[in-house]
N, C-alpha and C positions, 0 to 999 in steps of 0.2 A: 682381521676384521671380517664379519661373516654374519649373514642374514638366516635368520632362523624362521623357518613360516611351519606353519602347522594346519594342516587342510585335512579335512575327513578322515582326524586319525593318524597321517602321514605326515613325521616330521621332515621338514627339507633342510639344510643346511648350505648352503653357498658362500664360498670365499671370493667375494669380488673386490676390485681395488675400489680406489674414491671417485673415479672419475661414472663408473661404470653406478656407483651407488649416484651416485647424483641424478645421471642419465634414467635410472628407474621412478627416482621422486617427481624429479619435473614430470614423467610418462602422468604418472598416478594424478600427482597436482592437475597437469594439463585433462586429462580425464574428466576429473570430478568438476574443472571448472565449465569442461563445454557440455556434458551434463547437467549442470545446473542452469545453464544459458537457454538448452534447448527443453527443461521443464519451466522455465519463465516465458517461452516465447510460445509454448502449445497451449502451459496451463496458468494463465497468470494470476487465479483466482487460489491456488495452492502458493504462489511467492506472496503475494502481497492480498489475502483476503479481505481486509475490511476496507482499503480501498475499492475494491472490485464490487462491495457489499452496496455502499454509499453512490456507486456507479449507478448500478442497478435500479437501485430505488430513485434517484434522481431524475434519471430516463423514463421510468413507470408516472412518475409526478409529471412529466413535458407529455406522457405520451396521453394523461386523462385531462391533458389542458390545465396545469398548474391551477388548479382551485382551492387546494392551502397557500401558496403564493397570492393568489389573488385576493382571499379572502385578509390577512395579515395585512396588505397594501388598503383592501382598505377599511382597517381597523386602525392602521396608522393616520389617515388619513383623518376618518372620526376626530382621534384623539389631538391630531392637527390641529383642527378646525376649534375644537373645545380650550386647546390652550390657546388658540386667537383671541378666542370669545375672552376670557378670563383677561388674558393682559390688555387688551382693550380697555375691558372694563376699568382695570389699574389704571390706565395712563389716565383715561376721562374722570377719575377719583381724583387723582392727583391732581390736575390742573384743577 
């Protein structure tokens, strides 16, 4: 059993047993995982972008004083008031 890597041209060849292959995957494994750990925790807009997108803009809406928020609140609100009006009117038809 024997590991063949091939770098800038130079082939290598190494005969290691199983245990010693093991010991280099977890190296590589363990590697890559705490590299990716510490590109989530400097750059978290590279792991998870359109959460980080949605942040942003949310923040920008709190920071100009939610005035699509407020505006929406009270267009519901309108529309509230007009389906009052109307079933009103039903109930007073009805009787």
């Amino acid at each position: 059993m024997g590991l063949k890597l091939s770098f800038l041209g130079i082939r290598i060849e190494y005969k290691m047993n199983k245990l010693r292959m093991i010991l280099i995957c977890t190296l590589f494994f363990t590697s890559g995982f705490a590299a990716a750990v510490l590109v989530a925790q400097q750059r978290p807009e590279i792991v998870v972008p359109d959460v980080m997108v949605a942040f942003d803009q949310a923040l920008k809406e709190v920071e100009r004083g939610c005035p699509m928020l407020l505006e929406y609140a009270q267009m519901l609100e309108q529309e509230n008031a007009k389906l009052n009006r109307t079933m009103n009117t039903l109930i007073l038809k009805k009787d």
